[in-house]
VEXBA-934367 format. One record per residue (C-alpha): residue in three letters; residue number from 1; x, y, z. Coordinates in Angstrom, 1 decimal. Last residue first. Example, Ala and Ser with C-alpha at 12.3 -4.5 7.8 and 13.67 -1.06 7.14 Angstrom:
<recs>
{r=SER	k=2	c1=13.7	c2=-1.1	c3=7.1}
{r=ALA	k=1	c1=12.3	c2=-4.5	c3=7.8}
</recs>
This chain:
<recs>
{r=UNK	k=196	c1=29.4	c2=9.3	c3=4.2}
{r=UNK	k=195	c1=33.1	c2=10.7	c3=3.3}
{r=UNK	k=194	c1=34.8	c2=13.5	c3=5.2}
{r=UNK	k=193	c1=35.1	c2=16.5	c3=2.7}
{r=UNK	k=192	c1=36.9	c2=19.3	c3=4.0}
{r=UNK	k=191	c1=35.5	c2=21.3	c3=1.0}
{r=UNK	k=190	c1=36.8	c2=19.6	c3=-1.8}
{r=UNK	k=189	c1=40.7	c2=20.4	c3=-1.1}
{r=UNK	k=188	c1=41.4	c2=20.0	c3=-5.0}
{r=UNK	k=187	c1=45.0	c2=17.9	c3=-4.1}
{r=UNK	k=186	c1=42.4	c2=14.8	c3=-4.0}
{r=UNK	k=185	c1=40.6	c2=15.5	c3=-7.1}
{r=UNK	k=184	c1=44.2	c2=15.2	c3=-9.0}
{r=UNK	k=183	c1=45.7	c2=12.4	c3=-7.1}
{r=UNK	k=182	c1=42.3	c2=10.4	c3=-8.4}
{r=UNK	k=181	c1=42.7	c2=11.5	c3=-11.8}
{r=UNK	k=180	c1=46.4	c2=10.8	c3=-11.8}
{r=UNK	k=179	c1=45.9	c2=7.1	c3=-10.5}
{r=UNK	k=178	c1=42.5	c2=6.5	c3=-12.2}
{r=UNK	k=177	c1=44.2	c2=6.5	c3=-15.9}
{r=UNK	k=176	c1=47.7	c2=5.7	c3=-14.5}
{r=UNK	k=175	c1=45.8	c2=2.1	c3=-13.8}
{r=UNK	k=174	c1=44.4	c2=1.9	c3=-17.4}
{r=UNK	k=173	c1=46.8	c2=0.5	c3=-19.5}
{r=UNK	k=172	c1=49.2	c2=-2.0	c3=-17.8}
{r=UNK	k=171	c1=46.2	c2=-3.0	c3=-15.4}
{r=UNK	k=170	c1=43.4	c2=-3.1	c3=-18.1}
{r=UNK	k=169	c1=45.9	c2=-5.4	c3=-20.3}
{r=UNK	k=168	c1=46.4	c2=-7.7	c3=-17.5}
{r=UNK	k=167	c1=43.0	c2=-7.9	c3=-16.2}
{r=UNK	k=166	c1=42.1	c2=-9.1	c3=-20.2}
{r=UNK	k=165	c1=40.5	c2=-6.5	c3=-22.3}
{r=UNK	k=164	c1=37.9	c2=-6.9	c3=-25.2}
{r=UNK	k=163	c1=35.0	c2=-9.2	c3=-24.4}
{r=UNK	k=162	c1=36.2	c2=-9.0	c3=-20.4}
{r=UNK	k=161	c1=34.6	c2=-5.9	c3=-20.9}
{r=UNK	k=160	c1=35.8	c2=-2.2	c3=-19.0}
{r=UNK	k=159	c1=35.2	c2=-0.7	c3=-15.9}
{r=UNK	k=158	c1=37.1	c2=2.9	c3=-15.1}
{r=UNK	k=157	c1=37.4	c2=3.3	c3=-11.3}
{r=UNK	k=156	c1=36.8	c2=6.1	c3=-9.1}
{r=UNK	k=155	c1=37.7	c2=6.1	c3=-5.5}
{r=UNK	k=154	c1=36.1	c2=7.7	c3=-2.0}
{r=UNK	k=153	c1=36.9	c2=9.1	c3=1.1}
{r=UNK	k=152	c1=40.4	c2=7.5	c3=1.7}
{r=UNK	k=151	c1=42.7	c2=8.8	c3=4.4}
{r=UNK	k=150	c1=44.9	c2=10.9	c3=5.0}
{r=UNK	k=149	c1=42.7	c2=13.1	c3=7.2}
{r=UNK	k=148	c1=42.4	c2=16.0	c3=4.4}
{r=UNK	k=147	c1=40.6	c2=13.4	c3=2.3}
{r=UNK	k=146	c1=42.4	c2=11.1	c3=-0.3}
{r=UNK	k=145	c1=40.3	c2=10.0	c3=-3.3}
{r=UNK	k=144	c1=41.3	c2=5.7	c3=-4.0}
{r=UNK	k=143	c1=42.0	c2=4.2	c3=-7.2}
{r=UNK	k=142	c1=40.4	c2=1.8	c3=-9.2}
{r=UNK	k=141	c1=40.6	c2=-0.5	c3=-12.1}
{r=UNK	k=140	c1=37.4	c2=-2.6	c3=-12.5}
{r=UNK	k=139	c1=37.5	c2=-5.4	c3=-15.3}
{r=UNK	k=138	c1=33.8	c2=-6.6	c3=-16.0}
{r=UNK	k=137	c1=32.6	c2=-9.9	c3=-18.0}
{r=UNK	k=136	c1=30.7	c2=-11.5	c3=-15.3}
{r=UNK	k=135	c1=29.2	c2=-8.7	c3=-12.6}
{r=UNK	k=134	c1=30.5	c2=-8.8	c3=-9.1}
{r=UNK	k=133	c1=33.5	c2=-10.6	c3=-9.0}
{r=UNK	k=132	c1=34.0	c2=-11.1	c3=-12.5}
{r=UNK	k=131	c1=37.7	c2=-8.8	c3=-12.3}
{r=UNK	k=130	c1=39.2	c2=-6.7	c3=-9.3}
{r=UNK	k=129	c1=42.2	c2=-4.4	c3=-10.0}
{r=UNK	k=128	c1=43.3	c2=-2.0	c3=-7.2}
{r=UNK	k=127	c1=45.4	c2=0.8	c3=-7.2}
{r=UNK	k=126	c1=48.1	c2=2.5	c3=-5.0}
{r=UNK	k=125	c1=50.8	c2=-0.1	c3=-5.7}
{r=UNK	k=124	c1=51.2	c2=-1.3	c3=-2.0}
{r=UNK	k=123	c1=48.3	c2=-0.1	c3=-0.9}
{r=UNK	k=122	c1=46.2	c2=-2.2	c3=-3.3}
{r=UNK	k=121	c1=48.5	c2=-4.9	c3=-2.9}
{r=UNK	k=120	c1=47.7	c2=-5.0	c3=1.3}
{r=UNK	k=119	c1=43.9	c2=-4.6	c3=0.2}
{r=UNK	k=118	c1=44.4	c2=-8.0	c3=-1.9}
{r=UNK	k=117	c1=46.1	c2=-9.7	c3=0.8}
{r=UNK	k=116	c1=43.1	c2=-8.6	c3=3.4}
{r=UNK	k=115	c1=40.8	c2=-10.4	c3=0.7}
{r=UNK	k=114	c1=43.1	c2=-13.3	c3=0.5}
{r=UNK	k=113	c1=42.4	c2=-14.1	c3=4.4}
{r=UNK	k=112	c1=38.7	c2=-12.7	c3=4.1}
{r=UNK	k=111	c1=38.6	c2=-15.9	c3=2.2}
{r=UNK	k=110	c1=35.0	c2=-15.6	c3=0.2}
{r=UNK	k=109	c1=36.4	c2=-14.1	c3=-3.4}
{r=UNK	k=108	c1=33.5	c2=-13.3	c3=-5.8}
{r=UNK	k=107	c1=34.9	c2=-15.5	c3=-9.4}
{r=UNK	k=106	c1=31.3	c2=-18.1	c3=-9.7}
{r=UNK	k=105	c1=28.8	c2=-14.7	c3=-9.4}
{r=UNK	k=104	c1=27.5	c2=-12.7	c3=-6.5}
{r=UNK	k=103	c1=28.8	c2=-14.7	c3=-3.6}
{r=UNK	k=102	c1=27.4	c2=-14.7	c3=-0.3}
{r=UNK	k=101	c1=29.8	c2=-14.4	c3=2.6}
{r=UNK	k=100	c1=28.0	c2=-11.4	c3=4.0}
{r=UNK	k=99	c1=30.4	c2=-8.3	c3=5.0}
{r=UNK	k=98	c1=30.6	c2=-7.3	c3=8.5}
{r=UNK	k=97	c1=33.9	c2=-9.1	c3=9.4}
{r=UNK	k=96	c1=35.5	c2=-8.0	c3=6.0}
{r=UNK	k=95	c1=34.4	c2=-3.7	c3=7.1}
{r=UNK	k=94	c1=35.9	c2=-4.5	c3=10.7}
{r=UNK	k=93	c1=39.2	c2=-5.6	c3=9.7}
{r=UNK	k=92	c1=39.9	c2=-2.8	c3=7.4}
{r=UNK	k=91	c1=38.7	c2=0.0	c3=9.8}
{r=UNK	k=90	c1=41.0	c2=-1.7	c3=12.2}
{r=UNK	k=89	c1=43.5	c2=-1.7	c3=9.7}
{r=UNK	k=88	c1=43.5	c2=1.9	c3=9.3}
{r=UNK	k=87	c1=42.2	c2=2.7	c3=6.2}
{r=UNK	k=86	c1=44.2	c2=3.6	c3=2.6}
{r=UNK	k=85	c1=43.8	c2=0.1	c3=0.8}
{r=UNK	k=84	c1=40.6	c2=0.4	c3=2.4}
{r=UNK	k=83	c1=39.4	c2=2.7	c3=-0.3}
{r=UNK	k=82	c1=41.3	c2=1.0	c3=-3.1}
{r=UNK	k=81	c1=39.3	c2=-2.2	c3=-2.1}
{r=UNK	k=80	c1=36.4	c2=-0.5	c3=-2.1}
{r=UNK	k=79	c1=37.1	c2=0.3	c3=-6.0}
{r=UNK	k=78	c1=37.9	c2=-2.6	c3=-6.7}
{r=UNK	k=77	c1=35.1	c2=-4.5	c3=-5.7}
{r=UNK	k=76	c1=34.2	c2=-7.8	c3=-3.9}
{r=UNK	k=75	c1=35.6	c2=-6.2	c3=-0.5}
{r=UNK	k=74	c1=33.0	c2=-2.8	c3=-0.9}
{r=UNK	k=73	c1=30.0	c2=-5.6	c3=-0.6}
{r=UNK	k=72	c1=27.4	c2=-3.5	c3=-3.8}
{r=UNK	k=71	c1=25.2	c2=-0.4	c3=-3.4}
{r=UNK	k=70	c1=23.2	c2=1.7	c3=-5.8}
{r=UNK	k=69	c1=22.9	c2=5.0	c3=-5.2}
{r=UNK	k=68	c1=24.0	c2=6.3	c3=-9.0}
{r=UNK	k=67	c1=22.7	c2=3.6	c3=-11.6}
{r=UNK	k=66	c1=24.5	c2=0.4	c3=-12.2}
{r=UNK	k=65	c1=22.1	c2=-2.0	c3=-14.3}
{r=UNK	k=64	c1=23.6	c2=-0.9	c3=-17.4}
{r=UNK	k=63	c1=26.2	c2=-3.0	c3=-17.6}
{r=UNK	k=62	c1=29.6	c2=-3.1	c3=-19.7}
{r=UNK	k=61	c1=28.7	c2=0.3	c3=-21.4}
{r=UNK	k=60	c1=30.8	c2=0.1	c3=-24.5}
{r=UNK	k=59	c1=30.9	c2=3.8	c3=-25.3}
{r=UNK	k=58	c1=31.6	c2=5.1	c3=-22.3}
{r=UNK	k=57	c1=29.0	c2=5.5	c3=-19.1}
{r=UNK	k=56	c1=29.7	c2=8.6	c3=-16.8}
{r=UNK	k=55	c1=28.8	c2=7.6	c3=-13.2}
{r=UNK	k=54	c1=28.6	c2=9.4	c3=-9.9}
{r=UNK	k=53	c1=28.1	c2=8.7	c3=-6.2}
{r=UNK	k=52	c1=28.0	c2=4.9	c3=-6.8}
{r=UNK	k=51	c1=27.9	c2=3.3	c3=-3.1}
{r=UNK	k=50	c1=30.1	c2=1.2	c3=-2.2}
{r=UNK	k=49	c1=29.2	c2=-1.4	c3=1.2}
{r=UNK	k=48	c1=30.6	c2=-2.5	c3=4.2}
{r=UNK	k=47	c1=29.3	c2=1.2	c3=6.0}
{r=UNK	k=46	c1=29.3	c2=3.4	c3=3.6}
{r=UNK	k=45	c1=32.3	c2=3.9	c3=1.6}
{r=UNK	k=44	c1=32.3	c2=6.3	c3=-1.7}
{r=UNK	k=43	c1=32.4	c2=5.4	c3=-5.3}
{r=UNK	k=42	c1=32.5	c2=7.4	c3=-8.7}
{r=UNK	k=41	c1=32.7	c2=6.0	c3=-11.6}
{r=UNK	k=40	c1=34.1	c2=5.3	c3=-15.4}
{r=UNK	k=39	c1=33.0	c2=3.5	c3=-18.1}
{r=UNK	k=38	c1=35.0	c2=3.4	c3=-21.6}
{r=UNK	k=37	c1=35.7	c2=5.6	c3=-24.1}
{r=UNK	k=36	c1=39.0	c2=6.4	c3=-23.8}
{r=UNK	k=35	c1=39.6	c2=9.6	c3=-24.1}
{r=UNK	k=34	c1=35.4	c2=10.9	c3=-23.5}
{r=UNK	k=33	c1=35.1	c2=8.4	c3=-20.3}
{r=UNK	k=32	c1=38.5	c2=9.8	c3=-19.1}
{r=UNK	k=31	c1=36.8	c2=13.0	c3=-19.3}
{r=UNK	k=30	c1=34.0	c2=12.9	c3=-17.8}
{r=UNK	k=29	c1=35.9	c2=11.2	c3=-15.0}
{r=UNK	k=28	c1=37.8	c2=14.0	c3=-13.8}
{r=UNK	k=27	c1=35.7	c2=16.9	c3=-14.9}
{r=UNK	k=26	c1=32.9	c2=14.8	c3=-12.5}
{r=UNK	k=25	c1=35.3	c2=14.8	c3=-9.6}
{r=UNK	k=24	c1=35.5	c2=18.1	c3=-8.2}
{r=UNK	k=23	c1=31.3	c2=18.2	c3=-8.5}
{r=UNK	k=22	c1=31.0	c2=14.9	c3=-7.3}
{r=UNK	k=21	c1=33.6	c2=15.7	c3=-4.1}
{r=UNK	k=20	c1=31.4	c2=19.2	c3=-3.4}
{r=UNK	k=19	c1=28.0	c2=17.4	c3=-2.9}
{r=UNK	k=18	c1=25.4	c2=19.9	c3=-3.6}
{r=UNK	k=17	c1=23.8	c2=18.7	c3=-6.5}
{r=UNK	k=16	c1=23.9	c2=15.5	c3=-6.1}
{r=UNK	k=15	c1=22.2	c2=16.1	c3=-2.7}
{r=UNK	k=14	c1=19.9	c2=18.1	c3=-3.9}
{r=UNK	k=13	c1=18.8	c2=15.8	c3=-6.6}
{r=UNK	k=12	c1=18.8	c2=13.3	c3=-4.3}
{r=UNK	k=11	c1=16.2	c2=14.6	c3=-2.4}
{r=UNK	k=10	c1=14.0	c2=16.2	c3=-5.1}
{r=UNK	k=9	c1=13.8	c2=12.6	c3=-6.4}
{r=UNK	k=8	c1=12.0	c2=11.8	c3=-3.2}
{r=UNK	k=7	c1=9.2	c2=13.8	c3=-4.3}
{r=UNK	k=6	c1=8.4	c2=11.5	c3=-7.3}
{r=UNK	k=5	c1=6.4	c2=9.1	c3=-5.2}
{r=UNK	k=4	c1=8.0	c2=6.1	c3=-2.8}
{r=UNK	k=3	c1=5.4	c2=3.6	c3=-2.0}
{r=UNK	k=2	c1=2.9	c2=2.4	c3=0.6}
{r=UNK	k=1	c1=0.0	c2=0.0	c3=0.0}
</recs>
């Protein structure tokens, strides 16, 4: 008997609207969407869970269910796994131990022991490639937005086909993509922004 009417659009719209990380960010990935042509978001933590912020679809749109607000485990994806890459392990710890061990296709990693590994390369090379984990035939490259605290608010990540890139290929030639892009919105001081 109860639903959600129009209104609530109003909402988001103001919240799109005035969120100072989406606006820094859109030139960002508006852009590598236009050069390359491929997909490319924006993610921020809440909770266990990634939440698309922003997204500027390229010319081979891998999948079209993604809108902006939906939600997916942050662990299965590369983009939350470029935002803990740059957490406090505690944070780390706590967002495995609260995610659901239900896989979302054949490839979602379920050891929490070679999901803290994975963070731990993430950090280590300051990107994060995850591949089938969450929709078969997607590559995500990410790489994580720096606050004023150090540490990560939020990542984008360009996601490409399995159809026409292997994880190799979208490692070697997409990583600088996000890595630049990503340094770039973080050195433009968005407004103190503090993620959630």
């Amino acid at each position: 008997l109860y639903g959600l009417s129009s209104k609530v659009l109003h909402l988001s719209y103001n919240f799109l609207r005035a969120n100072d990380l989406i606006d820094k960010a859109s030139p960002y990935l508006l852009d590598i969407s236009r050069t390359l042509g491929e997909t490319t978001n924006l993610q921020e933590l809440d909770g266990h869970e990634i939440v698309w912020l922003a997204r500027f679809p390229g010319q081979h749109l891998v999948n079209l269910d993604f809108t902006v607000g939906m939600r997916l485990p942050a662990v299965f994806t590369a983009s939350g796994t470029a935002i803990l890459s740059r957490m406090p392990e505690e944070r780390r710890a706590e967002v495995i131990s609260r995610t659901p061990l239900q896989p979302i296709t054949p490839y979602t990693e379920l050891d929490r022991r070679r999901m803290r590994e994975r963070i731990r390369t993430a950090a280590e090379k300051g990107y994060a490639v995850v591949a089938n984990e969450t929709v078969l035939g997607d590559i995500s490259v990410a790489a994580p937005i720096i606050g004023r605290n150090g540490e990560a608010v939020a990542a984008i990540n360009i996601s490409v086909p399995t159809t026409r890139w292997t994880p190799e290929d979208a490692e070697a030639r997409l990583a600088a993509h996000v890595q630049v892009a990503a340094a770039s919105i973080s050195q433009s001081k968005f407004a103190g922004y503090a993620g959630g």
